[in-house]
N, C-alpha and C positions, 0 to 999 in steps of 0.2 A: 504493500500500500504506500509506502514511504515513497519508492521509486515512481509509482504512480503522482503522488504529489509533484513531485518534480520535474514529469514528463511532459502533464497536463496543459500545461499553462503553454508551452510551447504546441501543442495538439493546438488548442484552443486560435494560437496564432496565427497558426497553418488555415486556418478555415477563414480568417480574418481576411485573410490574403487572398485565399480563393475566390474567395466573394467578392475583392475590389479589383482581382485581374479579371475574374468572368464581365463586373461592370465596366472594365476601361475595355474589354473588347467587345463588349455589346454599344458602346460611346460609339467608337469610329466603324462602328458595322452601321449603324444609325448615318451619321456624319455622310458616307461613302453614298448613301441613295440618293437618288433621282432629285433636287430641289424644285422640279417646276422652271414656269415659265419666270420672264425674268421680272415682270410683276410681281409675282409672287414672293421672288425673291426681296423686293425692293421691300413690300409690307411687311417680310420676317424680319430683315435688316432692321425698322423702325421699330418693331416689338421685343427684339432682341438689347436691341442701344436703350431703350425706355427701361428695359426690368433689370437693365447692367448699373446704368444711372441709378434707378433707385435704391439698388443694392449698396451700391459706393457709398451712398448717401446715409441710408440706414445704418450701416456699418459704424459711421463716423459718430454717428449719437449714439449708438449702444456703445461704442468704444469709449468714451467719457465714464456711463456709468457701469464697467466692469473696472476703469480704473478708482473710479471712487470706493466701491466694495471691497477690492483689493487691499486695498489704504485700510480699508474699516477691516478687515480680519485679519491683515499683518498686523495692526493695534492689538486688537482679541490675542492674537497670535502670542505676540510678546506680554502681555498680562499674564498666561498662562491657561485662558479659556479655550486654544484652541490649539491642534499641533500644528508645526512649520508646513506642514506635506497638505495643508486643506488652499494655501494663497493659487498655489499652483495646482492642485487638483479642479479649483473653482476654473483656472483659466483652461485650463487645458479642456475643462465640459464644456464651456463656451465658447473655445474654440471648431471643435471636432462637431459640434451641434449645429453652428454659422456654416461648417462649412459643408458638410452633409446637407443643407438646403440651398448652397451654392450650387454645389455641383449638379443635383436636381434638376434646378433652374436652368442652367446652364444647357444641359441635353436638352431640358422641353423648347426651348427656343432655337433648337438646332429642328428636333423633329416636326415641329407643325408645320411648316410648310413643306416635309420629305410627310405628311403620315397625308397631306391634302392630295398631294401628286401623287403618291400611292392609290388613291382612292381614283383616281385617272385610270389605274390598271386594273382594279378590283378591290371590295371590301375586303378579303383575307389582307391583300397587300398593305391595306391604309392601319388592318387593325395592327398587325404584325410592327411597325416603323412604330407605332403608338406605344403595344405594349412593351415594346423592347427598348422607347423610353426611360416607361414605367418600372423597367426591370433594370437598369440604368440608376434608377431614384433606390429602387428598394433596397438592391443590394451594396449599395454606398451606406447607406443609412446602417445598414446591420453590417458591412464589415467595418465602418468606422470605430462605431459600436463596441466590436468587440477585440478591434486593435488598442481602443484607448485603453478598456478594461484587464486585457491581456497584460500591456505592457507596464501599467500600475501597478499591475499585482505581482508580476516579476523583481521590477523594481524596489519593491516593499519585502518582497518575502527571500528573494534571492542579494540584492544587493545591502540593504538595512539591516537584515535580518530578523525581521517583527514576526510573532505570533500570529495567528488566526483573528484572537479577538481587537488589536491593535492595525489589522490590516487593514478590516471592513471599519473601523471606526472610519481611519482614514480616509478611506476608498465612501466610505457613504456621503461624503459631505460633499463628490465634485459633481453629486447632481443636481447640484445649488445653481452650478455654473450654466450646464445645461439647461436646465430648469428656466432658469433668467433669458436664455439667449432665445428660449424657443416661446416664452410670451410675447418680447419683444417683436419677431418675423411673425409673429400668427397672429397679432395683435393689428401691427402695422399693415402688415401685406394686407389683411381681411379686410382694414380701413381703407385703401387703395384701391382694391378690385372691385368692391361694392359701391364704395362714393360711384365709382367710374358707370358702376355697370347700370344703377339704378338713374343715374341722370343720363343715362344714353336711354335707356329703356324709355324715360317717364317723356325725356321730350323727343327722342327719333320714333317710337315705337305708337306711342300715344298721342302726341299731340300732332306730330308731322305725319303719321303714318308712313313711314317707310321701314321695309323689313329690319331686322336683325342682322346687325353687322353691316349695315350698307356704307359703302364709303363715302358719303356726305355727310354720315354722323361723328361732330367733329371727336366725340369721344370713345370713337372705334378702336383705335389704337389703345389709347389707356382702360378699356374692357379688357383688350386681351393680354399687354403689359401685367394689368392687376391678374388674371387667372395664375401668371407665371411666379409674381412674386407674393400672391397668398394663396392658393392651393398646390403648389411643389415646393418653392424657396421655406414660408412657412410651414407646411403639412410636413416636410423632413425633418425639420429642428424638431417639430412638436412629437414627432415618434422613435425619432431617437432619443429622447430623453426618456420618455416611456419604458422604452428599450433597454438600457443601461438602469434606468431604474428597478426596475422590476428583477434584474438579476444581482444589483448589489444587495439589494434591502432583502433579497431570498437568503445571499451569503452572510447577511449581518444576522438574520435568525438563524441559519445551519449554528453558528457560533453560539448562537444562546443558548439551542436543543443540542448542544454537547457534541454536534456530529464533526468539529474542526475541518480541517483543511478536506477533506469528502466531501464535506457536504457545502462547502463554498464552491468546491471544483465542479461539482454536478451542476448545477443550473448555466454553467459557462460553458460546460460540454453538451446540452442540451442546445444549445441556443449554437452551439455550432456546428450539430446535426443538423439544424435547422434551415442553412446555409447551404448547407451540399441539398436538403432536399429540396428546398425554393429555386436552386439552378435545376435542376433534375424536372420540376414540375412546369419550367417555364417551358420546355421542349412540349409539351403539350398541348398548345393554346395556337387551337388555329377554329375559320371557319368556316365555312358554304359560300359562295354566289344568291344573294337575295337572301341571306339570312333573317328570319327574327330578332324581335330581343330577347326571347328565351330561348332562343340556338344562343345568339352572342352572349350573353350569361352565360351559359352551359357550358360555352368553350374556353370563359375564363374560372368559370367553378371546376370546369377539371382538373388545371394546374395546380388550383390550392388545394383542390381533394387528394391528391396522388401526394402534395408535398405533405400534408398535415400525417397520411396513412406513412410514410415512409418513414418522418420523425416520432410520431408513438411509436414504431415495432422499434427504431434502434434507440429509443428511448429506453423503452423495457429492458433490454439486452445492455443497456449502461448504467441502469439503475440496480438490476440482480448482480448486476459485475462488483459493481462499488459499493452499492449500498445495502448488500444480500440483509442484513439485519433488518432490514427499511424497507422490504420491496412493495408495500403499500403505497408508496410515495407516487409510484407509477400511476395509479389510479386518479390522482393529485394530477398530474401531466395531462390524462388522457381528459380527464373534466375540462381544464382548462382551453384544450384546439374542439373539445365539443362544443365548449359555450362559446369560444369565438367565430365557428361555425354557424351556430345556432341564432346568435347576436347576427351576421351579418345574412341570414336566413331572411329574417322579421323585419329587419330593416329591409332589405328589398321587396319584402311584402310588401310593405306600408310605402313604399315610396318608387316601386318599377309602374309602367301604364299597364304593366301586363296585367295586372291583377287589378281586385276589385276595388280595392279604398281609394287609390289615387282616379281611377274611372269612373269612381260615384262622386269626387273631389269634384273633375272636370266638369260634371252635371251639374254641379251647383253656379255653375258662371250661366245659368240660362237666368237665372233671376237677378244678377248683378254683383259685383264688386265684394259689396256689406255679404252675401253670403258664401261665395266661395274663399274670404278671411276666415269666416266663424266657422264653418267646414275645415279647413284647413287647420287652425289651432285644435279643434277637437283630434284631429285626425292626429295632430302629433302628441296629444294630452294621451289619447288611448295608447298609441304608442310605446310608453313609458312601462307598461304593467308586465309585458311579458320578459324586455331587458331584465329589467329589475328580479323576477322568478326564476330565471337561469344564473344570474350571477350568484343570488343566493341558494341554491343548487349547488353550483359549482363550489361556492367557498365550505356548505357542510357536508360536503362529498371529500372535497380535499383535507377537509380537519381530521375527520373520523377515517379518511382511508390512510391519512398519514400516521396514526397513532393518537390523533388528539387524545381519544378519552385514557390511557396511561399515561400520558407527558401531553402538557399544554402548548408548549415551547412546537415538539415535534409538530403540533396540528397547524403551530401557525407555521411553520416550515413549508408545509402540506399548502397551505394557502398561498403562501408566496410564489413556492411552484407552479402551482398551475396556472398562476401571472406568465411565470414564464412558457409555462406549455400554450396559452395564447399568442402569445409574441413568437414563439419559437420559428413558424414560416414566416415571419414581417415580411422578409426578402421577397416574397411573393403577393402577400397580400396588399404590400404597400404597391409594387407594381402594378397591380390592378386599378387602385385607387388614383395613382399618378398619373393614369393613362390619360384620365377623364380630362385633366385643362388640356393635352397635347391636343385630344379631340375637339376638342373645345376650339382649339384656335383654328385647329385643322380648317373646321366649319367656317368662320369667322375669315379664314384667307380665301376660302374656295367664292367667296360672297362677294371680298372687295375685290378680287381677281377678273370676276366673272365668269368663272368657269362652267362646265354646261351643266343642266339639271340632274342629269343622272350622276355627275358627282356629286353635287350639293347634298341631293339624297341618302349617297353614301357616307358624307359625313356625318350629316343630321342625324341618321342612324349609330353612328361610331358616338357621337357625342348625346345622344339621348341613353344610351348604354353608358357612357362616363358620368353622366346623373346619378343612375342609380349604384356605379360602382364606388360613386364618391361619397355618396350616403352610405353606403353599407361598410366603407373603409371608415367614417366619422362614427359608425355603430360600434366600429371592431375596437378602436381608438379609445372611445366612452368608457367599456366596458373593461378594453383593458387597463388604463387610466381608475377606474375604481378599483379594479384590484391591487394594484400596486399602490394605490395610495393604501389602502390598508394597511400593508405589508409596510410602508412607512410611516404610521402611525406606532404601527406596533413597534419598530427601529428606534420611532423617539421614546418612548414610555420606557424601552431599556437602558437608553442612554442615557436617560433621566434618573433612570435607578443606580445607574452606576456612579452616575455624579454627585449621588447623596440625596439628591430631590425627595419632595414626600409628596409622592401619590397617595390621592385619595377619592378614586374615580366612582364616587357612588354618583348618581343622578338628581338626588336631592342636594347634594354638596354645591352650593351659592356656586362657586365661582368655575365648574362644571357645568351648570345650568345655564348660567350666561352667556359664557362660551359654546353653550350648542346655539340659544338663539343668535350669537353675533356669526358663527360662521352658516348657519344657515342664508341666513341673510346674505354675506357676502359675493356669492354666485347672483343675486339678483341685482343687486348694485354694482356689480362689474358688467353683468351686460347692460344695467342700464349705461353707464358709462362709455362701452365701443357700441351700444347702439344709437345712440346720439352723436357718436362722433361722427358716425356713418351718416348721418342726417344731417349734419353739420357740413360734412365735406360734398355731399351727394350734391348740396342747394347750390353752393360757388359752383358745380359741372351746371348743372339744371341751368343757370341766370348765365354762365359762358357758351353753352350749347345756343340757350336761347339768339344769345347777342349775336353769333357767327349767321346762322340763319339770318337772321336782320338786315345783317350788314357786308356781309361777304355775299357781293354781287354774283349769281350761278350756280352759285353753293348747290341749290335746291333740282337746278335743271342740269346739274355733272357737268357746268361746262369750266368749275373753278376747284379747286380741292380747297378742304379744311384745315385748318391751323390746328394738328394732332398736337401738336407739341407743349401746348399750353394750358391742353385739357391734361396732360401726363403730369406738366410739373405742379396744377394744382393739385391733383390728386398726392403727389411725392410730397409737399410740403403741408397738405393735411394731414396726411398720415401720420409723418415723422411729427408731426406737431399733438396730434390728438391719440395717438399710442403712450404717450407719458404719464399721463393719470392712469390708467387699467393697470399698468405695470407697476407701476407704486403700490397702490392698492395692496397687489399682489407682493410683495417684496415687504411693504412696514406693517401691514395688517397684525402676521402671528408675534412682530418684537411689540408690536402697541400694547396687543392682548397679552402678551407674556409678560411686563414689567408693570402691568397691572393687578392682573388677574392671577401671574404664575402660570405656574406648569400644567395646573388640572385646568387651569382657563383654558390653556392651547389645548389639551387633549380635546375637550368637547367645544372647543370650534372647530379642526380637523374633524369631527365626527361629523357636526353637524353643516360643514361645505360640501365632506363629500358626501352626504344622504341627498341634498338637495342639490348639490352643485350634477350630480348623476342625473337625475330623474331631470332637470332643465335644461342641461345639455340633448340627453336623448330628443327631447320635445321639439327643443330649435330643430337640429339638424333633422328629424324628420318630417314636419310642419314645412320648412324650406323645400326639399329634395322634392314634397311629394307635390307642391306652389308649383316647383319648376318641370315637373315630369306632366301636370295638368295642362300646364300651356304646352307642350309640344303636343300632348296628345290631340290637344285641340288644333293643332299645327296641321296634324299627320292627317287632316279633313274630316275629325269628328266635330259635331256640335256647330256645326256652322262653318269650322275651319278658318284661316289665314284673315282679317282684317273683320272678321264679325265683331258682333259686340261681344259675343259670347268670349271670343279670344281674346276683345279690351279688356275686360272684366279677370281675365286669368292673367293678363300682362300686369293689372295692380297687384295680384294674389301673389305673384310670384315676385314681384319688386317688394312687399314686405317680407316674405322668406328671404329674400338676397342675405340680409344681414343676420339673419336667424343663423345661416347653415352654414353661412364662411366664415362671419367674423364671431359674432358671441359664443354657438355651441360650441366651436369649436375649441377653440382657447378656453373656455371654463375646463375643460379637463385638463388644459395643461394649469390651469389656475390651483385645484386642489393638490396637485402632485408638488408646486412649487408652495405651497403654504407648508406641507409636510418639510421639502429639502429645505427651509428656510427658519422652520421652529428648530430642525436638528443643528444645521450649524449653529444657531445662537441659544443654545439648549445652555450651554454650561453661565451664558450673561444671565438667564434669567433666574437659573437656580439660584443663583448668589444676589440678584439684585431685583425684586419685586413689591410691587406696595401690599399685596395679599399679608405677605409673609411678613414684612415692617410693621403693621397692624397688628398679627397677630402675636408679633414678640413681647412690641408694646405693652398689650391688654393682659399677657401673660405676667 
């Protein structure tokens, strides 16, 4: 077993690597096709320079505040609250997190206009350039992942020499970094692409009537800029953080339930089965000439069917190997790629045209506006019931199969796992999800190209399938996002024990009780805040859309093009402007609550963010997905079709999901998981320094 410990981490390496050669040669397999005509080319140039620009840009303010944080826990540092090894672990997750949704970005503004020209030659061809994006996105995300975490753990246990329980202390706190880097791009981008997309929509679509995407709309370009730099640039940071989450905070519990250096190795060798099956599965994702969207589903559910079945059986086979004492932990695995199955099942219920909610959705735009909203919040309210039934499934399946009921410790071991047996295919699942902006834009170029209708078709088809792959990838997201915040709650309450802290987690206990209603609360006052920013930024496109129409003589009759560039840099300077309160929020919330309330304060505000911060998340992104799959299906000539009222009426349904589905759901789930990484780094300021606890020395 000794030698086993020493081999591993280099194992784990080995897969690190595989997974960023297989992505740097599926980059220039991408790169290498066909770009289209030279229009085409010209529109991706401008959507490429616009989401490069805003990257630079965002980069530069988040870079201020990772240096001020820095500043603050090399202070902590040298007080003695925190070790040397967290300044540089924080940077190094917020680097690796930045740049996993760089890279991301970077392929999909390569592919949209290669997956448009694809779609020239045939559907298989356009999905193929799309997914192979997408497989581009995921498996960056998951070998960066597991390079950072590999070479940590090397570093700490081969070069320092540190223990088990001294490794994971360490190693838990750089998902602080990560954490921070991925509200910031899902926060930002989300405000970006939505301002863009809802003032194209409210005045190209509705008030001018002219199609979707048309290139008179001056904010065509920063629509599809914003898909790039908030559903892949942000959608990477925010799942790699997940990602590395979910496997440190499994290793910091191996350590508690006694299992040492085993049982931190196993969730790292799990998650790099993971890897070899996500490339293995992606060979299987092809599909027909005139496909459906339940062929096109079916052909990207196969890939993750085949990776998920590959990673259980040699899950098994590494769990009886290492953990023969423990081989119930497997069952812990195999819950977890069920429920994230299951999870992104229900969401494509609730949100494909295939099926019935989203097609009885669409029916309600015969009566107007006021009812296909009230339909649609229902539709994502109900939503919420069956997530929520399977996660808690999964975590009393993985308690009791890991041993909960003999050792406590072990069950939550058992629950952390199966975080990661969700996560385990990312590489794949996240490809699937990334596909959707490349189709997206695909569309969006084939429009202002003018390419002929039977492409158009094809893409509308590739990109009404990236709807519902995008919902189902924000389902998988959610749900793994609640588990792992769990499994980091549970990480602070130990650290807290270790530092001397006095828990006293009853529910009648005042400053537990407060703490669940202030972190309940906080998921609703964080979207209210990116949802207003988004309303904020949407009005400046809405009153510069309007002006260009006005005033730019031709605009309306194609004989003048648009001033895209103005519509880009407002969105880039709303964004980066109104992204700074959400992230605050998110960042001083648990030190406010902690040097008030203490330590049992922050427990039941992490409880009480993520009970609700879950169930509101689920609600947006599916309320949205299902807003925007009702207008296409009204698209595709039901209910009147293309420019009825019935389709006005879905075009507002769908412009109040825009900010449901990209900007708020989304990011609440990275919002709980960085309330947890952010109570644990500043776990030992509070123990030492709270007004709870001054009070009650006093009175004593």
């Amino acid at each position: 077993m000794v030698g086993f410990e020493n081999i591993a981490p280099f194992l784990v390496l080995a897969a690190a690597v595989i997974g960023l050669a297989f992505a740097m040669y599926k980059f220039f397999w991408v790169k290498k096709q066909d770009e289209g005509t030279k229009e085409m080319s010209n529109i991706a140039s401008k959507i490429r320079k616009g989401a490069m620009a805003y990257l630079k840009r965002q980069y530069k303010t988040v870079g201020i505040f990772f240096v001020v944080m820095i500043i603050i826990i090399c202070v902590m540092a040298s007080l003695g609250l925190l070790t040397w090894f967290v300044p540089f672990a924080f940077l190094s997750g917020g680097f690796f997190s930045g740049l996993s949704g760089f890279i991301g970005m970077k392929i999909a503004t390569y592919a949209n206009t290669r997956t448009a020209s694809g779609a020239r030659k045939g559907l298989n061809r356009g999905l193929k350039i799309a997914f192979s994006s997408g497989t581009v996105m995921g498996l960056t995300v998951v070998g960066l992942g597991l390079l950072d975490i590999s070479i940590w753990f090397m570093i700490l246990k081969f070069g320092f020499k540190l223990g088990a329980d001294d490794i994971m202390a360490a190693m838990l706190t750089f998902g602080m970094g990560a954490s921070s880097m991925a509200l910031f791009a899902r926060v930002g981008g989300g405000i970006f692409t939505k301002a863009a997309d809802v003032g194209a929509d409210l005045v190209g679509k509705v008030e001018a009537g002219i199609p979707e995407d048309d290139p008179r709309n001056p904010a065509v370009i920063a629509d599809n800029v914003g898909d790039n730099v908030g559903d892949v640039a942000g959608m990477g940071a925010d799942l790699y953080e997940s990602y590395v989450g979910s496997i440190i905070s499994t290793g910091a519990l191996a350590t508690a339930a006694g299992l040492g250096f085993s049982g931190i190795i196993v969730p790292m060798l799990i998650a790099a089965i993971g890897i070899v099956a996500s490339i293995i599965g992606t060979f299987f994702v092809s599909t027909k000439e005139g496909a459906d969207q339940k062929s096109l589903l079916g052909s990207l559910r196969r890939g993750t069917y085949i990776a998920a079945i590959i990673s259980a059986i040699a899950s098994g086979v590494l769990i009886f190997t290492f953990l023969p004492e423990h081989t119930g932990v497997l069952w812990a695995v195999i819950s977890g790629l069920i429920a994230g199955v299951l999870i992104g099942f229900f969401t494509e219920y609730y949100t494909s045209d295939s099926y019935k909610p989203t097609q009885k959705l669409s029916s309600s735009s015969q009566t107007g506006s006021a009812t296909i909203i009230i339909d649609g919040l229902a539709l994502g309210m109900n939503s919420t019931a069956i997530p929520v039934i399977i996660v808690g499934l999964s975590i009393l399946v993985s308690f009791f199969a890991a041993g909960g009921v003999g050792s406590f410790e072990l069950g939550l071991y058992g629950v952390g796992i199966s975080a990661v047996g969700m996560l385990a295919t990312l590489g794949i699942t996240l490809a699937t999800d990334a596909y959707g902006p490349v189709a997206d834009n695909a569309g969006g170029i084939a429009e202002m190209a003018g390419l002929e209708e039977e492409v158009r078709n094809r893409t509308d088809a590739l990109d009404s399938l990236g709807n519902t792959t995008a919902a189902t990838g924000k389902g998988f997201a959610i749900g793994s996002a609640a588990l792992t915040a769990l499994a980091l709650i549970v990480s602070y309450t130990d650290k807290v024990e270790s530092l001397g802290g006095n828990l006293t987690l009853s529910i009648t206990n005042p400053p537990v009780l407060i703490g669940l209603f202030i972190g309940a609360m906080l998921p609703f006052l964080f979207s209210a805040f990116t949802m207003k920013a988004v309303g904020r930024a949407a009005q400046k496109i809405v009153v510069e859309v309007r002006r260009q129409f006005r005033e730019i003589k031709g605009l309306m009759e194609g004989t003048a093009e648009a001033d895209y560039a103005t519509c880009v840099d407002i969105c880039t300077r709303s964004s980066l402007k109104e992204m700074i309160l959400p992230a605050a929020l998110g960042i001083l919330a648990p030190i406010v609550v902690g040097l008030v309330l203490g330590v049992n304060g922050v427990v039941g505000m992490l409880a009480g963010a993520l009970i609700s911060g879950f169930a509101i998340a689920i609600m947006m992104a599916n309320s949205g997905g299902a807003w925007d799959n009702a207008k296409k299906y009204i698209e595709a000539g039901n209910f009147g079709g293309k420019g009825s009222e019935n389709h006005k009426a879905a075009v507002v349904g769908d412009t109040v999901g825009d900010p449901f589905k990209d900007t708020s759901g989304p990011s609440v789930n990275i919002l709980i998981k960085l309330l947890s990484m952010v109570s644990i780094v500043f776990a030992g300021l509070i123990v030492k320094f709270n007004v709870v606890d001054l009070i009650t020395g006093l009175i004593k």
